[in-house]
Steps between C-alpha positions, in 0.01 A plus 500: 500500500272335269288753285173322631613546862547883399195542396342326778593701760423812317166374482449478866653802538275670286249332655572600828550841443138497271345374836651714721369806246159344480497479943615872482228580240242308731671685849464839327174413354350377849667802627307704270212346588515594880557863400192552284276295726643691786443823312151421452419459816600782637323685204189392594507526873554854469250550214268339710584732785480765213170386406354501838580857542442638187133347548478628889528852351302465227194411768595780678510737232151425410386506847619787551375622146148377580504679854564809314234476259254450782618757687406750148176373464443543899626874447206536258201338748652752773464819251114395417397457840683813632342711240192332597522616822588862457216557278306384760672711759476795261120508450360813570816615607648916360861392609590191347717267651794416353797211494817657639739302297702689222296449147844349348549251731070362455611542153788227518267284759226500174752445226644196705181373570407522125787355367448180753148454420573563136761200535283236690230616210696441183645182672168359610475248239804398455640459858759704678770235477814694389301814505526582917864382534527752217320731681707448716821518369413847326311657768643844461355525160183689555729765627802486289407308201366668174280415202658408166356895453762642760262556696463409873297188557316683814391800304296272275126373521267226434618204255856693402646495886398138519656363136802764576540299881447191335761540304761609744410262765533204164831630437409632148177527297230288528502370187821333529311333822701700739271434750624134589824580630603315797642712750791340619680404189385826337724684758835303468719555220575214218852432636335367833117455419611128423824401406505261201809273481737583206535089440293263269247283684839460723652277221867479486746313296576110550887546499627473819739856494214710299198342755678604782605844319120546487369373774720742671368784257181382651572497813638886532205613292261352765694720792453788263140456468424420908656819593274664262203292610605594885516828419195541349360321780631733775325790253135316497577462911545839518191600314278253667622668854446852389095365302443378847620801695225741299243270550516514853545817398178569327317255739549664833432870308172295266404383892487863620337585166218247561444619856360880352354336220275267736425781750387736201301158373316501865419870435378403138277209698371694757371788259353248286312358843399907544306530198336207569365566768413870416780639757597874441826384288658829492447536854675220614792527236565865674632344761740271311650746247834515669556119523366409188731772319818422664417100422487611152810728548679196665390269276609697163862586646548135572457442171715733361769322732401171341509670173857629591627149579354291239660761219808491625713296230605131656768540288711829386362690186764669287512901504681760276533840619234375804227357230383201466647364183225267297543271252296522114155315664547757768563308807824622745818318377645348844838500639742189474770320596792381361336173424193670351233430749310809720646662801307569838399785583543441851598848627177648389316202575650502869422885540168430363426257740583691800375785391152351481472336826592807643219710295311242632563486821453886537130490355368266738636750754345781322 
């Protein structure tokens, strides 16, 4: 065969097989292409989904953190008035009446009501944002948390309790602005608070075999990170269930509250309407002595059952030899998971709970 002839048809072989490498570059590059734009869309329909639920909890963390907080400072108009109302009933009296409540348990109602209005003080100016789903999240701390000192947080007074609270609630000291945590991503761990994609900007190579390769790469790291997103989600469901099941919680038991604390507020009126109009106060409040003091009796153990359920940890608090272990700013180190992120403390939480209705429930029958 004639050289040119030769060469001719190895041209077109050559040829032919360059196109048929350069369809299968395309095939696998289009391929490629489906994968990662696949991949991304299932990324962000479940970080959407994600999103959504990470900011439903957040809400209800601070609802719930503001409830609280109002419920403190209500603990604290209740104590006035019902001191207000035994002096009155104590004029002129040799045997004092007194509040039959144990002294340690009016002693937790005050430093919970301290700490609360201490909060909504310091945070007056600044907003609450971040501060009640803190409040929130670390609502155990009066009891169990501790000042950088080592010592507890409810022994303290004045300015020290509140900057000590502040700081636990803000998840360290206040000067490192602590204080703007945001609940729900402060409680998962960094393996599932938001996966971040090990791939750059998506990018992959334009060769057909090594776009493919990473597209695929891409692909299985997506999976990876939507079962930790889904996860996580299930954990922020989970919380959001049990922050809604104590504030129905502390609802019904602040509704009960309320009802003593108005009654003893009718009492407050109608003594005020005594003196002026030059009634015999001391003559008329002998007859209510018994009502007003169990309202006030009432009143300050419904509290205390408030107090009881609002400082129960949401989530578990690490102990060593039964203490509560703290960390070197003094607030309790919590318990994790494998992944890092804090662990419900849903027995106690569920005792507590059902413990308090029926508390509850038996004072009203008292």
């Amino acid at each position: 065969m004639p050289l040119p002839f030769i060469l001719g048809a190895a041209a077109l072989v050559s040829a032919a097989y360059g196109a048929k490498k350069g369809y299968d570059g395309y095939q696998k590059h289009s391929e490629a292409d489906d994968l990662v734009n696949a991949a991304k869309q299932r990324y962000a329909k479940n970080r959407e989904t994600f999103d959504k639920q990470e900011e439903a909890t957040n809400q209800a963390l601070e609802a719930l953190g503001n409830q609280e907080l109002a419920i403190g400072k209500s603990f604290d108009d209740f104590k006035h008035l019902a001191e207000k109302l035994m002096k009155e009933l104590n004029a002129g009296r040799q045997k004092k009446l007194e509040i039959d409540f144990p002294k340690h348990k009016l002693k937790d109602v005050e430093n919970y009501s301290y700490t609360a209005i201490g909060v909504l003080g310091a945070t007056a100016g600044a907003g609450l944002a971040g501060a009640a789903a803190g409040f929130a999240v670390y609502g155990g701390v009066m009891a169990l948390g501790a000042a950088s000192t080592g010592t507890a947080i409810s022994s303290l007074a004045g300015v020290a309790a509140t900057n000590a609270t502040l700081a636990a609630i803000g998840g360290g000291s206040l000067a490192t602005g602590g204080l703007g945590m945001a609940g729900g991503t402060a409680i998962l761990g960094a393996a599932v608070a938001g996966p971040v994609l090990a791939i750059a900007g998506w990018a992959y190579n334009s060769h057909g075999d090594e776009a493919l390769k990473n597209a695929n790469k891409a692909s299985g790291e997506v999976d990876s990170a939507i079962l930790k997103l889904e996860k996580a989600r299930k954990h922020l469901s989970q919380t959001e269930d049990y922050v809604f099941n104590i504030s129905d919680v502390l609802r019904s038991l602040n509704k009960q509250f309320n009802r003593y604390f108005d009654h003893l507020k009718v009492v407050n009126d109608h003594i005020e309407d005594l003196k002026t109009r030059g009634v015999n106060v001391a003559v008329e409040l002998a007859k209510l002595d018994d009502s007003v003091m169990q309202m006030i009796n009432h009143g300050y153990a419904l509290a205390y059952i408030m107090v009881d359920v609002i400082t129960t940890p949401l989530f578990k608090v690490r102990k060593k030899d039964g203490q509560v272990i703290n960390d070197e700013n003094g607030v309790p180190v919590m318990d994790t998971d494998a992944d890092g992120s804090m662990v419900l403390n849903s027995e106690e939480l569920d005792k507590q709970i059902a413990e308090a209705t029926a508390k509850a429930s038996e004072i009203d029958a008292a």
